[in-house]
C-alpha positions as CSV (number, residue, x, y, z in Angstrom):
1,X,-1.2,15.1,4.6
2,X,2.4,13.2,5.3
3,X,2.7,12.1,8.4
4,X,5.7,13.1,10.8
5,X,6.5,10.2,13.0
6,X,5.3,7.1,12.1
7,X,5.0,5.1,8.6
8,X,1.5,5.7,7.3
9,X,1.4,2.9,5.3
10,X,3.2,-0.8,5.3
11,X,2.6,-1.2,1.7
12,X,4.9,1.6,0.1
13,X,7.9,-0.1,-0.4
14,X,6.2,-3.2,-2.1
15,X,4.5,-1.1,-4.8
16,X,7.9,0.5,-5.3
17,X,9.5,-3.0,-5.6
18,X,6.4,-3.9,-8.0
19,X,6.6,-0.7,-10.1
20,X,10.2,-1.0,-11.0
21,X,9.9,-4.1,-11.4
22,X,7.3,-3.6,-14.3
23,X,10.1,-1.2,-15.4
24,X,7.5,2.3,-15.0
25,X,8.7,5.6,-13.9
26,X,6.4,6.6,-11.0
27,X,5.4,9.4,-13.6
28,X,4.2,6.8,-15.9
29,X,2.2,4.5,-13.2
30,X,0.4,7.9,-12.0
31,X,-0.6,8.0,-15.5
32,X,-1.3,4.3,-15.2
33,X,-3.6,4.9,-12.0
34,X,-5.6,8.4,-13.7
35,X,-6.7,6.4,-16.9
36,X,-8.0,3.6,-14.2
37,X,-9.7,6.1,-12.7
38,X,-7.8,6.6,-9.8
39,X,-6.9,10.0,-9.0
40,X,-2.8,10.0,-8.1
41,X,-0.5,12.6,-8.8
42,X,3.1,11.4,-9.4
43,X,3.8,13.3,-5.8
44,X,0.9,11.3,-4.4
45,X,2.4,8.3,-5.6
46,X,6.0,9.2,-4.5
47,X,4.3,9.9,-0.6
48,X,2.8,6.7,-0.6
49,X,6.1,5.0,-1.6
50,X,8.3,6.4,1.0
51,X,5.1,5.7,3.5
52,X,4.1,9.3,4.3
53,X,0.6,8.5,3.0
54,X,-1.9,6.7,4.0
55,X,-3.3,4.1,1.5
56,X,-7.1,3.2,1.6
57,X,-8.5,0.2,0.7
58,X,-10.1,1.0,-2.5
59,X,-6.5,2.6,-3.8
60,X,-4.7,-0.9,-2.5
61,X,-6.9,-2.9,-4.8
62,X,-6.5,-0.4,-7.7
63,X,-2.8,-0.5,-7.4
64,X,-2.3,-4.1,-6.6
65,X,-4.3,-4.8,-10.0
66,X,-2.2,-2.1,-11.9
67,X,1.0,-3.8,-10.8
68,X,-0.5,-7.2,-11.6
69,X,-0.3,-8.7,-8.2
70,X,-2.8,-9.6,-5.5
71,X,-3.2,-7.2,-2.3
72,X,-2.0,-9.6,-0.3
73,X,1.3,-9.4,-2.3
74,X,1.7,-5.5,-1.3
75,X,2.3,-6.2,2.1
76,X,6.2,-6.8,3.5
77,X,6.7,-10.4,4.3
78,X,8.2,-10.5,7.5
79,X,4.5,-8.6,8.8
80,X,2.9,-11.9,7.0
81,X,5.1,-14.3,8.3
82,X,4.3,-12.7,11.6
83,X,0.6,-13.1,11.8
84,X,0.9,-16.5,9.3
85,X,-1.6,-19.4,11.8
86,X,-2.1,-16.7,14.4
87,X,-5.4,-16.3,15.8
88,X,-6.2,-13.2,17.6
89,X,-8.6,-12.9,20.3
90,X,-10.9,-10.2,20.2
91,X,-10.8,-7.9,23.1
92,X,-13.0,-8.2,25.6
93,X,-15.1,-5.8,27.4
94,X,-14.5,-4.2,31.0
95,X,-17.7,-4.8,33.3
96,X,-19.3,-1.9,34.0
């Protein structure tokens, strides 16, 4: 279901990026993605593109390998940059 205001996803405009880059139509990598055995219509793909869908982590991996890149390549670099050598504390617990 697309989402109204917020991105669902920060991966969309990478596997754009990655697709065209391969030279596909998003017709043709939906094809791509059913004969791997993941179930995307060329709509589906087009939501996830323009980040009104979210992306689970099965479907990351799947498209990541389809496009010939690692997951970790899917994700905008300014968001890696960001978090690059930062360690985040875990939260902790109000006493009761």
């Amino acid at each position: 279901m697309p989402r109204k205001k917020y991105p669902a996803n920060v991966v969309g405009p990478q596997i754009r990026k990655a697709r065209k880059k391969l030279g596909m139509t998003q017709e043709q990598f939906a094809a791509r993605c059913q004969l791997a055995g993941l179930d995307i219509s060329r709509s589906t793909l087009g939501q996830i593109e323009a980040r009104l869908r979210y992306v689970s982590d099965e479907e990351l991996i799947v498209l990541a390998s389809l496009l010939g890149v690692s997951a970790d390549h899917l994700y905008p670099g300014e968001l890696t940059r960001r978090l690059r050598g930062k360690t985040l504390k875990p939260r902790r617990e109000k006493s009761r």
